[in-house]
C-alpha positions in Angstrom: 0.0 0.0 0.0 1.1 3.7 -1.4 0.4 6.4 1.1 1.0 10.0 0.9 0.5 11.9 4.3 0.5 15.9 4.3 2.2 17.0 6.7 2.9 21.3 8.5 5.4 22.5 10.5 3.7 24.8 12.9 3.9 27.1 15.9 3.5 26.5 19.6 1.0 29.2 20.9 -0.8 26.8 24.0 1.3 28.3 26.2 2.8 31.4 24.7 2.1 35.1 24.8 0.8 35.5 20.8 1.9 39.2 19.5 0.8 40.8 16.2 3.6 41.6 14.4 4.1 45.0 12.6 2.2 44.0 9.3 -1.2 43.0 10.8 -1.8 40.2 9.3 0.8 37.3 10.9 2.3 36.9 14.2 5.5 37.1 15.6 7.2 33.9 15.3 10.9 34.6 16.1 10.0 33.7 20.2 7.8 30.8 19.7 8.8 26.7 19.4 7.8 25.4 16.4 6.7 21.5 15.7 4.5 19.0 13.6 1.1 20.1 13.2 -0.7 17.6 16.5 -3.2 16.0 14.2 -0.5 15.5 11.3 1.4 13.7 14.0 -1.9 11.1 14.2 -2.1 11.3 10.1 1.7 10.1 9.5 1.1 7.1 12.7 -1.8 5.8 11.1 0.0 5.4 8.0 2.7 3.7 9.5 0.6 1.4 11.2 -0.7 0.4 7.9 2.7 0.2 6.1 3.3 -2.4 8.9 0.2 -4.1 8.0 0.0 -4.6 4.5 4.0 -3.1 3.2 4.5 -0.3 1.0 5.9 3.0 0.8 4.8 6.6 2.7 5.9 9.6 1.1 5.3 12.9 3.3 4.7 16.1 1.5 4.8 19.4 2.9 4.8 23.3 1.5 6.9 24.8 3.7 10.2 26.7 3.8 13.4 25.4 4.8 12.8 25.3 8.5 10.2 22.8 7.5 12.8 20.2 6.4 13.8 19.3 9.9 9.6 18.5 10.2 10.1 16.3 7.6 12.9 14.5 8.7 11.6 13.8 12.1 9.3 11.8 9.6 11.4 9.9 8.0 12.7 8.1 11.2 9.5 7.6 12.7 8.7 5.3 9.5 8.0 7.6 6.3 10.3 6.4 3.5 10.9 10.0 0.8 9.6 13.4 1.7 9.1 16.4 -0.2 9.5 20.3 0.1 7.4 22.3 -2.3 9.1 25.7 -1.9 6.1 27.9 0.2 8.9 30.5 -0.9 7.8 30.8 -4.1 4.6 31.6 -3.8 2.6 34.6 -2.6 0.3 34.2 0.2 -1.3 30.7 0.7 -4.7 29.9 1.9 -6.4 26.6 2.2 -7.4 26.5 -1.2 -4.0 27.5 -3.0 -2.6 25.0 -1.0 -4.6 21.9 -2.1 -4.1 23.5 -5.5 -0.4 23.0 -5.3 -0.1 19.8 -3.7 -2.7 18.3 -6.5 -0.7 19.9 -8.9 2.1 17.1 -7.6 -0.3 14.4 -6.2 -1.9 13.6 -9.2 1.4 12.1 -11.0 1.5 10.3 -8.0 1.1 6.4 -7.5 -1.1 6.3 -4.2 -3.8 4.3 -2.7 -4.7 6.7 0.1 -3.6 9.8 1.5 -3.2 10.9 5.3 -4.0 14.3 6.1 -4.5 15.8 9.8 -8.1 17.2 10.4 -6.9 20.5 11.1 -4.1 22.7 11.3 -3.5 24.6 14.7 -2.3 27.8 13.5 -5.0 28.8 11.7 -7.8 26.2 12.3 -9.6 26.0 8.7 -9.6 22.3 8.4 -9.9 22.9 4.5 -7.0 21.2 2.7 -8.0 17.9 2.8 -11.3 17.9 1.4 -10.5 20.7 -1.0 -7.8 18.5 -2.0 -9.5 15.4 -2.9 -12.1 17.0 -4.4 -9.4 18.8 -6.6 -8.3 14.8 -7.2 -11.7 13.7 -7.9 -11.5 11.2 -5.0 -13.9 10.0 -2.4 -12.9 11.2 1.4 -13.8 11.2 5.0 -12.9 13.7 7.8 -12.2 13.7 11.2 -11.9 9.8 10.9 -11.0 7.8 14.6 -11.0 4.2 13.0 -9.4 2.9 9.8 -9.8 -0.7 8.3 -8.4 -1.7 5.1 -9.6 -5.0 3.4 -8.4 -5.2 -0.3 -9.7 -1.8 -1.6 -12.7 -1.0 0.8 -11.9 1.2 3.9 -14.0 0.7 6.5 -14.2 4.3 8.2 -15.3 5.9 11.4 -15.6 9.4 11.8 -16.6 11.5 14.4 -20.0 13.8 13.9 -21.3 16.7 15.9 -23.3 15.8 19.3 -21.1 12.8 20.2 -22.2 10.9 17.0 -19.8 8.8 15.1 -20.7 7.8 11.4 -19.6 4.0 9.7 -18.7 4.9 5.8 -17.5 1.8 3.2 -15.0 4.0 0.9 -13.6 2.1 -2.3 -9.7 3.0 -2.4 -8.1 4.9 -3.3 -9.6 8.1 -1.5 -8.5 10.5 1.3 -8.8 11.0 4.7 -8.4 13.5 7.6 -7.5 11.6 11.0 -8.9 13.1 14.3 -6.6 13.0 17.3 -6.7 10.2 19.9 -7.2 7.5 16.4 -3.7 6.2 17.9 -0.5 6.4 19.7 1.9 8.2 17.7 5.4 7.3 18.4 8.6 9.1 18.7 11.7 8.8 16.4 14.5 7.3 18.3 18.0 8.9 18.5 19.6 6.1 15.7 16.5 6.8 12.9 16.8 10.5 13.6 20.6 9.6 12.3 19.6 7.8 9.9 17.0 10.3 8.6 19.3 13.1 8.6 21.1 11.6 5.9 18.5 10.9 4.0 17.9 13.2 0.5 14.9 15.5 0.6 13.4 16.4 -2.7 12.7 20.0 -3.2 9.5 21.2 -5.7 9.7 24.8 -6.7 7.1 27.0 -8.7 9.1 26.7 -11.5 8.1 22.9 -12.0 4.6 23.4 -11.2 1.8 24.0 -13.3 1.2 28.0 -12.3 -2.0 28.5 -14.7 -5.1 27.9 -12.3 -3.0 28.4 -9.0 -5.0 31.3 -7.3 -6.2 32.2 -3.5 -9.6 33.0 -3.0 -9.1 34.5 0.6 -6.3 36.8 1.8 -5.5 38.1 5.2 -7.1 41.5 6.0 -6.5 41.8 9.5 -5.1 39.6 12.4 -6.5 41.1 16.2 -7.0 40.1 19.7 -10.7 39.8 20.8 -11.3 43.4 22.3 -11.9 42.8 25.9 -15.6 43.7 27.5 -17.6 43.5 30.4 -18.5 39.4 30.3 -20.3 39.6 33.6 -21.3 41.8 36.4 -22.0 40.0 40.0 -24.8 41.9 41.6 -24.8 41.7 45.5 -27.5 42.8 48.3 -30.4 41.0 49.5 -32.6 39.5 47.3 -35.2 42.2 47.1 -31.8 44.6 46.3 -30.2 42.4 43.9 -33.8 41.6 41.7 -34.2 45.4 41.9 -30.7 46.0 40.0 -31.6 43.1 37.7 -34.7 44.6 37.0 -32.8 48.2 36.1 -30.6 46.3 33.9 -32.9 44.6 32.1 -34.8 48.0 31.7 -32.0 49.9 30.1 -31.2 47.0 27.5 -34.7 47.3 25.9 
């Protein structure tokens, strides 16, 4: 089995202090950690675990600058076996649809019979390049998927569904599909593949060899701002009679 997993190298904002930077529209980066995208992390496990399963190859893809080479790396000794860079540095500014763009643009000479993508990406939460992408490929998909099982060319799928739900889909290979968090155990490269992996040759995709005709963004970033900070609650205090009294006032002045 051929599988492709998308992979992103993003920042660590849980527990940082996030700035706008001078331009509005991105963050400052140049104090932050950065790291695999978590759910990528799941994508890139699950397709290891079926490599072990049935054989084949995994190639991880990612568009990305250089920094994002030592993302891909780290995949390569956890089990991936060629990576690629498409050069983010030769394009103007990506969204979620110029991005499934240019990794279909590569995909499609591809030999695959599924491809791995995280359900969402952390830094900017749009959860829009996987299906954008296989519809671009004119393939079937499933998102936020938490069980996988491969018989021949029929995936049997689970994926997870608003109110607690979870949904049971037959999908005829090959297709696509985004993997939830918590679908496995991801594990972590040891010290020797890390070696290994850093010796490995990356294959690097510029604009140049892609297909720029039809390569557009439909959304750009206008503006990037904190949530402006208002009252959220006001604790009223007194006896009853005192406290319905003030409620009462309140309520009065908002109609």
């Amino acid at each position: 089995m051929n599988i492709i997993v998308c992979i992103k190298r993003v920042p660590q904002t849980a527990e940082a202090e996030v700035r706008v930077d001078s331009s509005g529209k991105d963050i400052e980066k140049d104090r932050l950690t950065f790291d695999t995208n978590e759910s990528d992390t799941y994508a890139l496990e699950e397709a290891v675990l079926q490599k072990e399963k049935f054989g084949g190859s995994i190639t991880v893809i990612t568009v990305g600058d250089e920094d994002s080479e030592e993302t891909l790396r780290i995949a390569l000794a956890k089990g991936a076996d060629e990576a690629i860079r498409i050069k983010a540095e030769n394009f103007d500014e990506l969204d979620g649809f110029k991005t499934a763009q240019i990794l279909q643009s590569i995909i499609k000479n591809m030999d695959y019979d599924a491809i791995f993508t995280g359900c969402m990406a952390t830094d900017d939460a749009y959860s829009q390049i996987g299906p954008t992408l296989a519809e671009l490929l004119g393939i079937p998909h499933a998102s936020l998927v938490t069980k996988i099982e491969i018989n021949d060319d029929i995936a049997q799928t689970h994926r997870e569904l608003e109110g607690g739900l979870l949904e049971h889909l037959e999908i005829k290979l090959p297709a696509l599909f985004t993997i939830q968090t918590g679908i496995n155990v991801p594990r972590y490269a040891s010290l020797i593949a890390i070696r290994r992996a850093a010796r490995k040759e990356l294959k690097h995709i510029g604009a140049d060899e892609l297909a720029k005709d039809g390569l557009n963004s439909n959304s750009f970033i206008e503006e990037l701002f904190h949530p402006p900070i208002t009252k959220i609650a006001e604790i009223l205090t007194g006896s009853p009679d005192e406290t319905s009294q003030k409620l009462a006032e309140i309520i009065k002045e908002k109609i």
